[in-house]
Backbone as CSV, one residue per row, in Angstrom:
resi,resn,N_x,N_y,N_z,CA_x,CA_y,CA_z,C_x,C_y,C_z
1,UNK,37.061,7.704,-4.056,36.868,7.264,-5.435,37.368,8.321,-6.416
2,UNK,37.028,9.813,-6.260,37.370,10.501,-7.302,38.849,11.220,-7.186
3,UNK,39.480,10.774,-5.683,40.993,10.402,-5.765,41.780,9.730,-6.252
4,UNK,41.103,8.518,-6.882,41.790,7.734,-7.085,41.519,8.054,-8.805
5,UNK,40.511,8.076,-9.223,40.200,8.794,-10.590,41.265,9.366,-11.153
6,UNK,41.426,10.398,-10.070,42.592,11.297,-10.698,43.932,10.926,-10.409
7,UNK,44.468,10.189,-9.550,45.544,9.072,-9.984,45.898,8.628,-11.309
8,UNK,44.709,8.030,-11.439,44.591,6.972,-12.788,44.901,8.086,-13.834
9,UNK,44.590,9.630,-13.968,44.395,10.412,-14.728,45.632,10.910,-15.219
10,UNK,46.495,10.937,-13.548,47.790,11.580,-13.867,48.857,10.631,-14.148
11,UNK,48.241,9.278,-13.815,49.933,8.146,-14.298,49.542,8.466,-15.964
12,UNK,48.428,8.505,-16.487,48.360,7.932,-17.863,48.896,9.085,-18.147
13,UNK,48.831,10.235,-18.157,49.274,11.627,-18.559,50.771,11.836,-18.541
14,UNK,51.702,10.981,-17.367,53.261,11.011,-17.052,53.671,10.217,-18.407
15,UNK,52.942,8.919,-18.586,52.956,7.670,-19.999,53.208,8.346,-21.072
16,UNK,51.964,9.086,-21.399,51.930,9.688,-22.476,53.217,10.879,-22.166
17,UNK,53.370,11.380,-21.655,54.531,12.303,-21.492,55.929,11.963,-22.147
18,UNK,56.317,10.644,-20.815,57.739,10.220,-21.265,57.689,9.393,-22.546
19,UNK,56.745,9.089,-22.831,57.082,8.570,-24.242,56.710,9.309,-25.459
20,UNK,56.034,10.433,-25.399,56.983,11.798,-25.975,58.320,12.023,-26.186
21,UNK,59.224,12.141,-25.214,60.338,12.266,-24.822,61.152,11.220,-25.371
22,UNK,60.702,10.033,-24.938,61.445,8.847,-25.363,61.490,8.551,-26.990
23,UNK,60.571,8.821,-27.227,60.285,8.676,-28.652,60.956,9.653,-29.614
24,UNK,61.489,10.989,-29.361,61.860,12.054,-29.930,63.487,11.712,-29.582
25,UNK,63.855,11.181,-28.552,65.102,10.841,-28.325,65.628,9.777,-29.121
26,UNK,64.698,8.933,-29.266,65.319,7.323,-29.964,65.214,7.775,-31.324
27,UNK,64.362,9.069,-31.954,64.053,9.193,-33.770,65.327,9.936,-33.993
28,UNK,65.597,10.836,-32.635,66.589,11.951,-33.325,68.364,11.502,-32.740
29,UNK,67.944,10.979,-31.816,69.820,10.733,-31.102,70.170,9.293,-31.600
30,UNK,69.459,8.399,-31.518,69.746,7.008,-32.320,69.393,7.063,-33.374
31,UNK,68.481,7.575,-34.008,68.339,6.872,-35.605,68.331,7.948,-36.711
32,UNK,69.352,9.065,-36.095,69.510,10.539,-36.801,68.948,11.308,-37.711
33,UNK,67.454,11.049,-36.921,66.538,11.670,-37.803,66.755,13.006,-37.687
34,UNK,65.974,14.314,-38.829,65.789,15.524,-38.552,65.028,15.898,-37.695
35,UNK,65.580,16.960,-36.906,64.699,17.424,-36.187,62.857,17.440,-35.685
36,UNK,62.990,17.968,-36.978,61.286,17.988,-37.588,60.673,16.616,-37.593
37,UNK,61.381,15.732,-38.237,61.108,14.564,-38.641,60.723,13.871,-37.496
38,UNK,61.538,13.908,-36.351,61.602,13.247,-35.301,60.298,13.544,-34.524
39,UNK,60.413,14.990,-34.376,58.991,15.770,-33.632,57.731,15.225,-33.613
40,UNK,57.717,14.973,-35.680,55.887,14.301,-36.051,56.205,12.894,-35.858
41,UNK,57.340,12.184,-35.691,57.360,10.888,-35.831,57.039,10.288,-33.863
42,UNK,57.873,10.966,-33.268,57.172,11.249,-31.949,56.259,11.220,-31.358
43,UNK,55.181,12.390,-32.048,53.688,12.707,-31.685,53.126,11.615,-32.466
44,UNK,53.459,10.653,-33.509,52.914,10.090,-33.929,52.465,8.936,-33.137
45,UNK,53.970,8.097,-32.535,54.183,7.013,-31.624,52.906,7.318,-30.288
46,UNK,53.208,8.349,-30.565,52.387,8.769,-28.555,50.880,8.963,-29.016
47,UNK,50.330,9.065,-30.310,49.046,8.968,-30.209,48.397,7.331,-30.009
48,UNK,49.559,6.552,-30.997,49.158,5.274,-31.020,49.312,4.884,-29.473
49,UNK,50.440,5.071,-28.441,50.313,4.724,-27.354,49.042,5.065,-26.407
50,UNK,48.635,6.344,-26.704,47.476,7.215,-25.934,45.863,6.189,-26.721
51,UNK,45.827,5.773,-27.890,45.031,4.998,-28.309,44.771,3.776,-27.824
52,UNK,45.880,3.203,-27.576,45.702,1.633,-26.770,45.167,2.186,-25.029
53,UNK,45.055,3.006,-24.787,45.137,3.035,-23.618,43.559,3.292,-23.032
54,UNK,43.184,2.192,-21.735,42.101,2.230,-21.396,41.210,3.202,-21.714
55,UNK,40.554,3.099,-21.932,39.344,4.349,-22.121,38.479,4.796,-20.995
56,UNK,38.441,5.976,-20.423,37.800,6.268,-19.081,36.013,6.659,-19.824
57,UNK,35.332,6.029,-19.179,33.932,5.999,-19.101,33.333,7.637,-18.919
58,UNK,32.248,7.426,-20.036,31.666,8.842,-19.457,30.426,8.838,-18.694
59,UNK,30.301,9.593,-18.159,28.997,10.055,-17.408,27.772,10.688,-18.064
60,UNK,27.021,9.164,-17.735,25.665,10.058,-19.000,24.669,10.215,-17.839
61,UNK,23.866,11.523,-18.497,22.829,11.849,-17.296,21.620,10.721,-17.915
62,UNK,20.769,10.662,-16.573,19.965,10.127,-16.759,18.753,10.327,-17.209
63,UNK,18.621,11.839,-17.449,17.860,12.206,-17.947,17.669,12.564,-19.563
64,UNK,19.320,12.164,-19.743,19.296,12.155,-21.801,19.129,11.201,-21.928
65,UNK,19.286,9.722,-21.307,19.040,8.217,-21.745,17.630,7.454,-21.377
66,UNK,16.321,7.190,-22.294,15.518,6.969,-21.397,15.491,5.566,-21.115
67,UNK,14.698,5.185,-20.090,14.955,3.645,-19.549,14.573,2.800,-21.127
68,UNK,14.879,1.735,-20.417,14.652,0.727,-21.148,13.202,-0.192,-21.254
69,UNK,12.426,0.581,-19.981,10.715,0.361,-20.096,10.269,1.096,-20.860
70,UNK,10.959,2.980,-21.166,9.997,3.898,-21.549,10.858,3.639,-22.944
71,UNK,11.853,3.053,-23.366,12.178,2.950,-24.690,10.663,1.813,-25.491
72,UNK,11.275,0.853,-24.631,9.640,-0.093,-24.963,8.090,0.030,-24.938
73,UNK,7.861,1.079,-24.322,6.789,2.276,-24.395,6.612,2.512,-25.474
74,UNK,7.128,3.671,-25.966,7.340,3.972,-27.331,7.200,3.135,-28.461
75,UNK,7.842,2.134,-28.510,8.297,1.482,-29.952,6.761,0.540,-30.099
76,UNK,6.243,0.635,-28.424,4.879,-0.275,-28.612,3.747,0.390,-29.317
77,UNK,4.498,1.703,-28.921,3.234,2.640,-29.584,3.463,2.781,-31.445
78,UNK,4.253,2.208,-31.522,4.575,2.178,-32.896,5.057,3.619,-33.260
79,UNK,6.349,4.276,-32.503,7.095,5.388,-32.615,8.688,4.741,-33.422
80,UNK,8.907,5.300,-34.781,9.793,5.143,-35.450,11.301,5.710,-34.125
81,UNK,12.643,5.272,-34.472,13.979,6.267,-33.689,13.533,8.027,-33.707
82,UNK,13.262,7.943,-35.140,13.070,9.435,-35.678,11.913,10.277,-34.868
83,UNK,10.870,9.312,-34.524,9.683,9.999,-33.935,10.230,9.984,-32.280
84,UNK,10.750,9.334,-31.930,11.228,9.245,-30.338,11.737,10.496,-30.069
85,UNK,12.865,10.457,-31.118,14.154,11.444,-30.523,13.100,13.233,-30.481
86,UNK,12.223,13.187,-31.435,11.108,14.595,-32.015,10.444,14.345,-30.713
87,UNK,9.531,13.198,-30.018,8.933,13.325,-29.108,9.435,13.949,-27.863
88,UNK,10.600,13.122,-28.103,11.491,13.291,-26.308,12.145,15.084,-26.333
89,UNK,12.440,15.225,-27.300,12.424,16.686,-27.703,11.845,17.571,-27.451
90,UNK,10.502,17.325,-27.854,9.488,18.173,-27.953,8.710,18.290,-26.505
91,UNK,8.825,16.761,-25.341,8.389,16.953,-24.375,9.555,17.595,-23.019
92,UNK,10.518,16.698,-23.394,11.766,17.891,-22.748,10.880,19.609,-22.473
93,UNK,11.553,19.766,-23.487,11.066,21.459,-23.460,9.641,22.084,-23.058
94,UNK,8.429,20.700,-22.882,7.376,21.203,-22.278,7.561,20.976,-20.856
95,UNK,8.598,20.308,-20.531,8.875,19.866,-18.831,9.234,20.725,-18.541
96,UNK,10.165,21.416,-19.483,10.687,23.099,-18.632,10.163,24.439,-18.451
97,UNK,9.246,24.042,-19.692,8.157,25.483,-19.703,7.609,25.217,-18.250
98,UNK,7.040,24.012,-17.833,5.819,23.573,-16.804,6.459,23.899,-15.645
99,UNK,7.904,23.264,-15.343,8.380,23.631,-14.158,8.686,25.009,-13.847
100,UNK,8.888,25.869,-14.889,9.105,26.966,-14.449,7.476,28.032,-14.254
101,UNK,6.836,27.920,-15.134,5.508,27.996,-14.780,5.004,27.493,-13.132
102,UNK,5.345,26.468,-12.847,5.406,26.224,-11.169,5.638,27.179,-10.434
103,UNK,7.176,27.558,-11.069,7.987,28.683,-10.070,7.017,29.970,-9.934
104,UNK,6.563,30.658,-11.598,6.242,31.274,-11.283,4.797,31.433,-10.475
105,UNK,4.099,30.568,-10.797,2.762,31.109,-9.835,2.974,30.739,-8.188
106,UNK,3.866,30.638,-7.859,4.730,30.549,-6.262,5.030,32.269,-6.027
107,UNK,5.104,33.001,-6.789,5.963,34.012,-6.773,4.915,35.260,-5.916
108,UNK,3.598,35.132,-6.547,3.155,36.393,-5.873,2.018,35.843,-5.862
109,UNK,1.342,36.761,-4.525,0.177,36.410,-4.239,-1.451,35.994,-4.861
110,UNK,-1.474,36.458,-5.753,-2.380,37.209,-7.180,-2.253,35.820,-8.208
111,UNK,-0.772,35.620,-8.547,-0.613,33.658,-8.749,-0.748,32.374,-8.473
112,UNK,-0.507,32.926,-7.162,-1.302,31.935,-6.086,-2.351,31.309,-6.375
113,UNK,-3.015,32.590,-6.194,-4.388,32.555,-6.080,-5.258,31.991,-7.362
114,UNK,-4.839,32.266,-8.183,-5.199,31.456,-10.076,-4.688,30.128,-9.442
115,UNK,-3.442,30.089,-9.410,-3.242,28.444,-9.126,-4.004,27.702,-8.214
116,UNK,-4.635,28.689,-7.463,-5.405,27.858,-6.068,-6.956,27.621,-6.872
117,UNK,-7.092,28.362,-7.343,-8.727,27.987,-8.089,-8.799,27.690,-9.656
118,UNK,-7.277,27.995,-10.480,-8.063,27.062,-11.519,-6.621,26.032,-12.044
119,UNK,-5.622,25.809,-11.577,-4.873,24.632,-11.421,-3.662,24.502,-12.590
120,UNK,-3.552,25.532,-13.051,-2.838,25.677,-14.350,-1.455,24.166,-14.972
121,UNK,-1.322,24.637,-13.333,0.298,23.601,-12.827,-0.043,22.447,-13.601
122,UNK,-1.175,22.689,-12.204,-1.643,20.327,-11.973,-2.125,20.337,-13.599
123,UNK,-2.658,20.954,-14.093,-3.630,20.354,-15.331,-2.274,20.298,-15.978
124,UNK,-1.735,21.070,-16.686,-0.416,21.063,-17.244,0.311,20.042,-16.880
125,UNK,0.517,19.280,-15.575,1.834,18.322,-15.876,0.399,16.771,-16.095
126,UNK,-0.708,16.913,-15.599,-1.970,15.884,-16.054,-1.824,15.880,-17.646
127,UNK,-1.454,16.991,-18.570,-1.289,16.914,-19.486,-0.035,15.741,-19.948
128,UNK,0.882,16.505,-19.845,2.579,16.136,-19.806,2.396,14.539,-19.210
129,UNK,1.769,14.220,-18.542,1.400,12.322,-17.945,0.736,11.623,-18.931
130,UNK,-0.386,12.036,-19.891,-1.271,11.967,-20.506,-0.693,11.418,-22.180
131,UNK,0.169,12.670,-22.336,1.141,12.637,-23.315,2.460,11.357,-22.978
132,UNK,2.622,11.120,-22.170,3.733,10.611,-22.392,3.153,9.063,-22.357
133,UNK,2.108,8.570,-21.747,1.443,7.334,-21.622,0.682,7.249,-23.389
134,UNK,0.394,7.986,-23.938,-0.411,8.134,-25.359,0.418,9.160,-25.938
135,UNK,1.678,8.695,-26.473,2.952,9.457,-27.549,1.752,10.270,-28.682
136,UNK,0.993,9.076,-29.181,0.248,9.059,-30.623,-0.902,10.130,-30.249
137,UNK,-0.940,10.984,-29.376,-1.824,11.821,-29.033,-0.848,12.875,-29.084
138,UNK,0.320,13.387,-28.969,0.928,14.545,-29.334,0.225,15.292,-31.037
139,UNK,-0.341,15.096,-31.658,-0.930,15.940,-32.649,-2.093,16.456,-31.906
140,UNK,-2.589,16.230,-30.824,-3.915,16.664,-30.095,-3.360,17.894,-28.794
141,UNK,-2.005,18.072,-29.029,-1.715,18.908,-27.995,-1.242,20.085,-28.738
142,UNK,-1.117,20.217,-30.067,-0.175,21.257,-30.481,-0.785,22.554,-29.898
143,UNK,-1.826,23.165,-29.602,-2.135,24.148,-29.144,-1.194,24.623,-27.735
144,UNK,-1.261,23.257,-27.119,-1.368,23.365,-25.655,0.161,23.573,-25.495
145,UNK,1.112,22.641,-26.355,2.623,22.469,-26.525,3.024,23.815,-26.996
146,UNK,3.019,24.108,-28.324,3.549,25.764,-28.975,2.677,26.839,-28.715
147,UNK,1.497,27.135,-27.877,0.652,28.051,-28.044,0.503,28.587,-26.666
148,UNK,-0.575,28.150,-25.837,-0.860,28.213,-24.523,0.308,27.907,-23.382
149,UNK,0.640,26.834,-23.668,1.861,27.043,-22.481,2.957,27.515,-22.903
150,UNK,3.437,28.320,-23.469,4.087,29.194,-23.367,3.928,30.502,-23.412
151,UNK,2.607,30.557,-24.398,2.148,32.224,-23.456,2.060,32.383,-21.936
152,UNK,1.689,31.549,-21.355,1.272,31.470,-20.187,2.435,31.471,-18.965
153,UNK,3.822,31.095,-19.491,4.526,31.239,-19.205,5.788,32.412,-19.203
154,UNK,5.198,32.876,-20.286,5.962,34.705,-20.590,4.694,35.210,-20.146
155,UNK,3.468,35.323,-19.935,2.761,36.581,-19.386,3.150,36.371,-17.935
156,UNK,2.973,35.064,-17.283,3.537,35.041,-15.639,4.913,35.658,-15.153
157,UNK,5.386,35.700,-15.849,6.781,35.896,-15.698,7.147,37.948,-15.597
158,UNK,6.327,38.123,-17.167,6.331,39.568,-16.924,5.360,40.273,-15.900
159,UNK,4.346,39.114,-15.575,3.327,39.872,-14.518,4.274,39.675,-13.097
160,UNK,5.361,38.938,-13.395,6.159,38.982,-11.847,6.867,40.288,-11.921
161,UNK,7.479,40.520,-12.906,8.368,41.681,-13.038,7.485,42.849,-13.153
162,UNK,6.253,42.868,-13.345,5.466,44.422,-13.515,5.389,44.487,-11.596
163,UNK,4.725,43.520,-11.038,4.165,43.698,-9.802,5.434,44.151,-9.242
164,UNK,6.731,43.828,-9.406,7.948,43.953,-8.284,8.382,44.966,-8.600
165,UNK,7.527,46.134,-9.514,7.995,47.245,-9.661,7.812,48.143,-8.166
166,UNK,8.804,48.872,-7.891,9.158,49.715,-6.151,7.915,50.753,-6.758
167,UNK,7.614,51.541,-7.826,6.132,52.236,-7.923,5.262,51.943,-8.858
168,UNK,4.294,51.862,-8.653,2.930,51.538,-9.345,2.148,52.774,-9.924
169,UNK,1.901,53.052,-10.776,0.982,54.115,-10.979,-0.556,53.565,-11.575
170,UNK,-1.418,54.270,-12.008,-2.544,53.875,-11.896,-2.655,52.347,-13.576
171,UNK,-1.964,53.274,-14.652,-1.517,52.646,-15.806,-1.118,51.236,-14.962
172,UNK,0.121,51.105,-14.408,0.121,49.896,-14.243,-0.696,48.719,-13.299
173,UNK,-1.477,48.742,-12.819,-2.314,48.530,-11.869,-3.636,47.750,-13.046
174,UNK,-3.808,48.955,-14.122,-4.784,48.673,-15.058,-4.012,47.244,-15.606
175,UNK,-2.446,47.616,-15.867,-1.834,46.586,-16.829,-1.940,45.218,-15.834
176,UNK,-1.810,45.179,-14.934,-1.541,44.220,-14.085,-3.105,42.962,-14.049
177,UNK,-4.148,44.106,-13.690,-5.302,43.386,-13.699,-5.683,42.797,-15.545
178,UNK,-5.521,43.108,-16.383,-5.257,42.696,-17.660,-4.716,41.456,-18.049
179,UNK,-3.630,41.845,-17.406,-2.866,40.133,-17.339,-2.950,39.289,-16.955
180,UNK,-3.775,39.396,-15.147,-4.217,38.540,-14.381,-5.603,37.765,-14.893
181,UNK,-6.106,38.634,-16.104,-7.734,38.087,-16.301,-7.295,37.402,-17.556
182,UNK,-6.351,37.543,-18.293,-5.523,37.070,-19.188,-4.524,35.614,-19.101
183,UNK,-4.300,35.752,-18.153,-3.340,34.036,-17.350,-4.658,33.235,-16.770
184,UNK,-5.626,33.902,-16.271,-7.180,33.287,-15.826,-7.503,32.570,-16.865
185,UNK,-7.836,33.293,-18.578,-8.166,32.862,-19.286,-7.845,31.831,-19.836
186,UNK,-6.202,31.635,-20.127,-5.300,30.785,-20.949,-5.117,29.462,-19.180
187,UNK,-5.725,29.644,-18.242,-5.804,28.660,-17.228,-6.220,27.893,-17.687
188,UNK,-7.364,28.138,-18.135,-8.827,27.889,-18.296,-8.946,26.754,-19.658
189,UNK,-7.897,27.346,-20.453,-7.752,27.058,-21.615,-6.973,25.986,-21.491
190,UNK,-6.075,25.723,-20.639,-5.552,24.765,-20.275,-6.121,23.705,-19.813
191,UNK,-7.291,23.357,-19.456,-8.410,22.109,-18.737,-8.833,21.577,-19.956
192,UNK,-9.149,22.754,-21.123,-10.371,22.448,-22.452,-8.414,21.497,-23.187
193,UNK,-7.844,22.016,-23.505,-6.872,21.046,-23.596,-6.221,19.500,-23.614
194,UNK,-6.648,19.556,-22.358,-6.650,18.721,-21.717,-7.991,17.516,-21.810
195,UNK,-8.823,17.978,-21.377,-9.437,17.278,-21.787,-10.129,17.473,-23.387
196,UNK,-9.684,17.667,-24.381,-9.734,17.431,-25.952,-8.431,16.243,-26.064
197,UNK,-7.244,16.044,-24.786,-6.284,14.974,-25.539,-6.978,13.773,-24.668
198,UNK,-7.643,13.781,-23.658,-8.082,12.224,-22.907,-9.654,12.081,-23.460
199,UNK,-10.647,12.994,-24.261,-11.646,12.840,-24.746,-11.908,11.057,-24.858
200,UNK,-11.209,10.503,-25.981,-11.274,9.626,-26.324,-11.230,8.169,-25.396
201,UNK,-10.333,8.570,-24.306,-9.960,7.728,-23.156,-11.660,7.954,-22.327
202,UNK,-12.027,9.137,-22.164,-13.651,8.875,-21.458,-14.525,8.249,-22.334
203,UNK,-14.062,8.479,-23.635,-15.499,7.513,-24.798,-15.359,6.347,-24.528
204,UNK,-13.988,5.788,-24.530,-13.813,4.058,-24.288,-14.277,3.962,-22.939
205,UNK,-14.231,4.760,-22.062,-14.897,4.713,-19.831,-16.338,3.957,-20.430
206,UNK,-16.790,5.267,-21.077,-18.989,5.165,-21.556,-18.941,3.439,-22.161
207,UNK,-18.042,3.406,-23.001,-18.719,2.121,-23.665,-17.713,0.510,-23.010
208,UNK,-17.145,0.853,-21.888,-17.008,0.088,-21.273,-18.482,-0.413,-20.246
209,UNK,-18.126,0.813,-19.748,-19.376,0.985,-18.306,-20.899,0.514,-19.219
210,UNK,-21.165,0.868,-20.080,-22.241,0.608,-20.764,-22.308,-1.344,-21.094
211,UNK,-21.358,-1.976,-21.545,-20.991,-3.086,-21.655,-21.481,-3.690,-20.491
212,UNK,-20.305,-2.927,-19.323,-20.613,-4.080,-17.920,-22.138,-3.782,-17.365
213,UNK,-22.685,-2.709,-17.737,-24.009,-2.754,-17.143,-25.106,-3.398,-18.105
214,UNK,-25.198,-3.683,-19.260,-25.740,-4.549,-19.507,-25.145,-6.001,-19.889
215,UNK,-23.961,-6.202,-19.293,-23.939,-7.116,-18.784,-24.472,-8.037,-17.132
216,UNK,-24.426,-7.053,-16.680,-24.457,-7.089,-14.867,-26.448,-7.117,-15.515
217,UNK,-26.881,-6.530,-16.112,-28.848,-6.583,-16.439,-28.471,-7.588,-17.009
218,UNK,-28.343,-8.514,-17.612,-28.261,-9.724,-18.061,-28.073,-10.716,-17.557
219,UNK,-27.152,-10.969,-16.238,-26.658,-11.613,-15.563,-27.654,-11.582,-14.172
220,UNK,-28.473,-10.397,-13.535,-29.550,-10.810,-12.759,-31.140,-11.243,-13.722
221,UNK,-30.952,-10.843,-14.806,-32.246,-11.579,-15.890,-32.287,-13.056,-15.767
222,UNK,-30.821,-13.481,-15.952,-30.634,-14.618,-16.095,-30.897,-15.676,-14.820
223,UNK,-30.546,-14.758,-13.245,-30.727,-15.528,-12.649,-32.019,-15.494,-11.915
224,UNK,-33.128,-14.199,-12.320,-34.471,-14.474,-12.244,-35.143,-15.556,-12.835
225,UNK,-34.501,-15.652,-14.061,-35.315,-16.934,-14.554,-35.054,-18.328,-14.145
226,UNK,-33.636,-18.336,-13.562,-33.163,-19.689,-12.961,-33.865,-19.726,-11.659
227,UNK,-34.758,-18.472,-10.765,-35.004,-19.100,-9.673,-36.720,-19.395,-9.881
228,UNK,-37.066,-19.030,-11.514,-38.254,-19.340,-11.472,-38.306,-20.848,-12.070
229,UNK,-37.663,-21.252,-12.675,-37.512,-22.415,-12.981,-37.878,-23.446,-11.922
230,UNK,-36.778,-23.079,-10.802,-36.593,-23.830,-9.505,-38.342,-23.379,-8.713
């Protein structure tokens, strides 16, 4: 396929060529134009020829175009073009903070270990799921979007580069544990986050569950009295 691509690439390129040529020949040897004259009158012919000519398709990633469910997502949520393109923007760049935040608590043991007991990752992309199902909840993340995850992502990063230092002295050892109780913290901070943007999603859980259970007490009330009837 991408042999043949470039086929297609190089006949149109010979086209446009000889009729360069052809065109500079017929302005200046048949119809005794000037030199000059002939040259722009030439390049002129060969743009219009290069204009008619098929247009080769581009390659869009799929990750700059969003589907056509998550376009309808959006617009249900009552997101203007203007608010999409700011959203998709704004969550882009939290996908990359997060994934690389991944990388780093993979990196050393001490990261691990935060990631193994307080979840920075998982809560973070639970966030990033959260957000993208409830657009109209991005004003409930700004902490978490410009603040916390990205500190959290430059202190991991330099706590990779302090630890992979070849000597340690006592100073850094102090600095190290600092940072580690410091990425603990802003972990941590990451759950309260989190749950401040689905808050509202557990209030509607309570007064659902509250509904069906006095509905479900209503519905054996009802059929106590139907078997006293009987």
């Amino acid at each position: 396929m991408n042999n043949r691509k470039k086929s297609t690439r190089y006949f149109w390129l010979l086209i446009d060529f000889f009729s360069l040529i052809a065109s500079y020949f017929l302005l200046n040897e048949l119809l005794n134009f000037k030199g000059w004259i002939s040259l722009i009158g030439a390049l002129l012919i060969t743009a219009v020829i290069v204009s008619l000519q098929p247009k080769r398709a581009r390659k869009v990633s799929n990750k700059s175009v969003p589907s056509d469910q998550l376009m309808a997502h959006y617009k249900k949520s009552g997101m203007s073009e203007r608010d999409i393109d700011f959203f998709r923007g704004t969550m882009a760049d939290a996908k990359a903070q997060i994934d690389q935040l991944a990388k780093n608590m993979q990196r050393v043991p001490k990261l691990k270990a935060i990631e193994l007991h307080d979840e920075p990752v998982k809560v973070s992309q639970a966030t990033f799921k959260a957000l993208v199902a409830k657009p109209a909840k991005l004003h409930l993340a700004a902490d978490f979007l410009y603040r916390h995850l990205p500190t959290l992502v430059d202190l991991t990063t330099k706590y990779i580069q302090i630890s992979q230092h070849e000597v340690k002295d006592k100073d850094t050892y102090v600095v190290l544990d600092k940072s580690a109780t410091l990425i603990t913290d802003l972990a941590q901070q990451l759950k309260k986050d989190y749950a401040a943007i689905v808050a509202d999603d557990l209030e509607d859980l309570d007064v659902d569950m509250s509904l069906a259970k006095k509905a479900l007490e209503k519905a054996k009330t009802a059929g106590k009295e139907s078997n006293l009837d009987e």
